[in-house]
C-alpha positions in Angstrom: 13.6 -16.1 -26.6 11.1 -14.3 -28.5 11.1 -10.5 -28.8 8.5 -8.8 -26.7 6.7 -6.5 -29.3 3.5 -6.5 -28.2 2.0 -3.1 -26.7 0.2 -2.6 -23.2 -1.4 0.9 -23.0 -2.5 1.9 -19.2 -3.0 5.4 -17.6 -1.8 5.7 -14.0 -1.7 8.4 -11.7 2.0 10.3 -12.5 3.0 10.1 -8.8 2.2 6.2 -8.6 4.2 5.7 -11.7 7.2 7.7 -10.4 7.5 5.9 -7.2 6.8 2.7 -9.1 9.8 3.6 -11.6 11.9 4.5 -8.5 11.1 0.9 -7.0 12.0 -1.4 -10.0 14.8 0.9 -11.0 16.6 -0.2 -7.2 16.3 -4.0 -8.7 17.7 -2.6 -12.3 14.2 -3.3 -14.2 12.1 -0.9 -16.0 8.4 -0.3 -15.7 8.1 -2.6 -19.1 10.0 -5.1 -17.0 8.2 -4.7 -14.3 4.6 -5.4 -16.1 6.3 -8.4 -18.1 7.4 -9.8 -14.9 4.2 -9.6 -13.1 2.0 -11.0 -16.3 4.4 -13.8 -16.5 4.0 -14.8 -12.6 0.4 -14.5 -13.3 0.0 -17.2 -16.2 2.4 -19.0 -13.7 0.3 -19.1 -10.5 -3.0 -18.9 -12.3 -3.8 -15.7 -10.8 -2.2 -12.4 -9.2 0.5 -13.3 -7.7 0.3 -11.8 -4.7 -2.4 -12.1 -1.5 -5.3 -9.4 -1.8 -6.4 -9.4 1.6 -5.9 -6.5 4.0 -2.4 -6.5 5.5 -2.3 -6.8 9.5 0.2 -3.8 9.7 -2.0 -1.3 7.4 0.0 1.8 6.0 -1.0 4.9 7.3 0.3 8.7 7.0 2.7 9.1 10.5 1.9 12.8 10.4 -2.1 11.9 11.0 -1.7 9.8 14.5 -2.1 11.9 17.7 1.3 13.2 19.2 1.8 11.2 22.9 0.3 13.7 25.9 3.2 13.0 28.3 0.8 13.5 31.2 -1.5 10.5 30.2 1.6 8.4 28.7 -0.4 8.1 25.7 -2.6 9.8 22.8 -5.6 10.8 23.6 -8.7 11.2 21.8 -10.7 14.8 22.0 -14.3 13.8 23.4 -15.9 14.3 19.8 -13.8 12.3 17.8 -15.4 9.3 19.7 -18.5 7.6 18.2 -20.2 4.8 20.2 -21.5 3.6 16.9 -18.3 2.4 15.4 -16.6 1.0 18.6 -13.4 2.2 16.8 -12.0 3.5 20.4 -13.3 0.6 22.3 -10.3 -1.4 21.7 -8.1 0.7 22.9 -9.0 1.0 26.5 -7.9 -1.8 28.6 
């Protein structure tokens, strides 16, 4: 096996490396074998090597949905927050 000496520079946000860190450190890897790990998959699949479309369950921030009002048995959306241009609340009434 030859000895990995060459040098990647990247900058990334502190937090994202931390929690990145965290992650591979759970498997025993470093961030260095992290990076080799995902460059070698690449060259193997001829690509990244993962899917870049949008997931179907998309991650979102549990303190920003709308508490359930127990008198409707559901959240509910103040008046203004609904814009008939984007049809984002249309889907949600049945």
């Amino acid at each position: 096996m030859a000895s990995r000496t060459a040098e990647i520079k990247a900058y990334v946000l502190p937090d994202v490396k931390a929690e990145a860190s965290e992650v591979y450190s759970h498997w025993g890897m470093s961030l260095s074998d992290a990076i080799n790990a995902f460059l070698v998959k690449s060259i193997d699949v001829g690509g990244l090597p993962f899917d870049m479309r949008r997931s179907e369950k998309p991650r979102y921030d549990p303190s920003s949905v709308l508490p359930v009002d127990p008198r409707w048995g559901s959240s509910v959306a103040p008046a203004d927050m609904d814009d008939d241009e984007d049809d984002v609340y249309a889907g949600l009434v049945h």
